[in-house]
Residue, then its C-alpha position, 0 to 999 in steps of 0.5 A: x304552142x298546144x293552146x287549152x280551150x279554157x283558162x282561169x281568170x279573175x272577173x268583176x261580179x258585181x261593182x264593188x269592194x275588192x271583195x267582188x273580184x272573184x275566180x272564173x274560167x273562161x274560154x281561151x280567146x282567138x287572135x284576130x287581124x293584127x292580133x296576138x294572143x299572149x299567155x301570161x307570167x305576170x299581170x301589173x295592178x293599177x288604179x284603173x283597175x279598182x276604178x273598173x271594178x267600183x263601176x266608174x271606169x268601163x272598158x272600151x266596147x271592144x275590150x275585155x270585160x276582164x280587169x288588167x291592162x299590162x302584162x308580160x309573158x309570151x307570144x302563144x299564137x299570131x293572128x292574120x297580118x302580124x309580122x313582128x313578133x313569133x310564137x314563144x317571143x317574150x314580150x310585155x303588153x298595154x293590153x285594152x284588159x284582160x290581163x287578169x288571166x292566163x291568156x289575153x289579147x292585144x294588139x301586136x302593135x303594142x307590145x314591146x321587147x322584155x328588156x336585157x336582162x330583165x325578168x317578167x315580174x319586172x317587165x309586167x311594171x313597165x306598159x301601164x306607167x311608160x306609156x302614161x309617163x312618157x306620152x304626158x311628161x315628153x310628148x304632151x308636157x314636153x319636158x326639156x333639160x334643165x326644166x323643174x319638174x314636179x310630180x305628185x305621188x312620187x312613190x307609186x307606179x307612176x310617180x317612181x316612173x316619172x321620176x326615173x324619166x325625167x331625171x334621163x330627160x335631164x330635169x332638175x325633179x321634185x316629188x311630193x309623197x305622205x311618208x318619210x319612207x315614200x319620201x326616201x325612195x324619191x330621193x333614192x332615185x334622184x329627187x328632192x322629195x317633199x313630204x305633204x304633210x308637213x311642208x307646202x310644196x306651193x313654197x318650196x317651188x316658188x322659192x326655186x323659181x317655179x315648175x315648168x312642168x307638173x304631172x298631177x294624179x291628184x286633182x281637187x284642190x291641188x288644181x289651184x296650188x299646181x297653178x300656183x306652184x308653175x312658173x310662168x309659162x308653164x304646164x300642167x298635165x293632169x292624169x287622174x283625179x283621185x279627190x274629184x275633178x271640179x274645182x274653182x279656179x281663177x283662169x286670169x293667172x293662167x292668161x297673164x302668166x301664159x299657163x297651159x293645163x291640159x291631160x289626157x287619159x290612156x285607154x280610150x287612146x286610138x290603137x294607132x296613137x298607142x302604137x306610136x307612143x311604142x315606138x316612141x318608148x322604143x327608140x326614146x326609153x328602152x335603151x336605158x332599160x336594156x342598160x340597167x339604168x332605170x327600172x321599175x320600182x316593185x312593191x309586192x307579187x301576189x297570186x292571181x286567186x288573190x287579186x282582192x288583196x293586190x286592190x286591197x293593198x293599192x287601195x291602203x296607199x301603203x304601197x311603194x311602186x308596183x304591184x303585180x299579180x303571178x299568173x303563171x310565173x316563171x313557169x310560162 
């Protein structure tokens, strides 16, 4: 494959709005050891996204300053050691950045195979939320079949994901979400939805028993109502904090009822505990992929000039499931 010596891409100005988010070009990266270079179809948009841009959420020293961190494409060069993948393979990525670009760099390791029958657009939705999903709610949160499992936020990127997982897990799923409209696409894929604003999800699980597990991007005040709303034994995973992380919280229910609250963050995660969350998401995950029996929910494409409208849109909360950004297309 003939590589440019310099591409387009979309970069943070200054920390700010959406508006800060503005068009470059930039030179065409090499790929080191273990390395390969991808070009891009299409970029996923997620909130760390808007989070790196405002300021508060800075890339890895190794990083990309770059915003992006998923993408699907295909394999445009290999660098030393890489084996498992060819120039022209097509391949989604959880990238360290750098997905806001016709080219990036990641590690060979944590790219996965686009699914059968899959297109990019749709491939471009799965790294960012499978790793996040798979690695909190199967690994870290351990969900079991049978299991009540609640999560917030139900019709976003991860919460559409999540829902998917837990049902192939075997889990009875509730979900939480602002609309009536959010609400039915959690039901649609297999949830018993509740609308926040006009129903406590506190009661409703309670009165089924408890959650064994929860899966909470919100954070604040719904530290204390997710402890509530557990059964006894058990857990919370809390992933972000999107109305602030402290709170008051009373930790004698948490020994007397032998609770465990723990979470974890993604990008600051080895390059080696990526990698076997891959390999967990291949063996585990992708054969339902490739049998068409999940798949990510899409929200709207935008072009990758107009990536202050894709934040724009993500920041709104009006969306439903991903948003993604169209950098070369079907062209690639």
């Amino acid at each position: 494959m003939t590589l440019p010596d310099t591409m387009q891409a979309v970069e943070i100005s200054t920390p700010g709005g959406p508006e800060v988010l503005r068009p470059v070009t930039r030179p065409v990266p090499a790929p080191g050891s273990g390395q390969v270079l991808l070009r891009i179809a299409y970029a996923g948009v997620n909130r760390p996204d808007a989070l790196q841009r405002a300021g508060s959420y800075a890339p890895p020293p190794t990083a990309s300053d770059l915003p992006g961190l998923e993408c699907a494409g295909v394999v445009a060069a290999i660098g030393p050691g890489v084996s498992d993948w060819a120039v022209g393979d097509r391949v989604c990525a959880l990238l360290p950045g750098g997905g806001y670009a016709e080219y990036a760099l990641c590690p060979a390791a944590h790219c996965l195979p686009v699914p059968k029958d899959m297109d990019l657009k749709q491939a471009a939705c799965l790294p960012e939320t499978y790793f996040t999903v798979y690695s909190n709610v199967i690994t870290r949160g351990g969900l079991s079949a049978g299991e009540r499992f609640l999560v917030h936020g139900g019709s976003s990127g991860i919460g559409t994901t999540a829902i998917q997982l837990a049902r192939m897990w075997g889990a009875r799923v509730f979900a939480t979400a602002g609309t009536d409209e959010k609400c039915e696409t959690c039901a649609d894929l297999g949830a018993e939805a509740i609308n926040y604003r006009d129903s406590d999800f506190v009661e409703i699980l309670k009165a089924e028993g408890g959650a064994n597990l929860i899966l909470d991007m919100v954070g604040g005040d719904y530290i204390p109502r997710n402890v509530k709303a557990l059964a006894d034994d058990g857990r919370l995973v809390q992933i972000a904090f999107l109305t602030g992380p402290k709170v008051e919280l009373n930790f004698a229910q948490v020994m007397m009822r032998r609770l465990t609250i723990t979470g974890s963050t993604l990008r600051p995660q080895s390059d080696l505990a990526k990698a076997r969350i891959a390999e967990g998401l291949v063996r585990d995950v992708w054969p339902w992929l490739d049998a068409g029996r999940i798949a990510p929910v899409m929200d709207r494409e935008f072009a990758l000039s107009d990536a202050a409208g894709a934040h724009a849109r993500m920041e709104a909360g009006d969306h439903i499931g991903k948003i993604v950004l169209r950098v070369a297309g079907d062209a690639v």
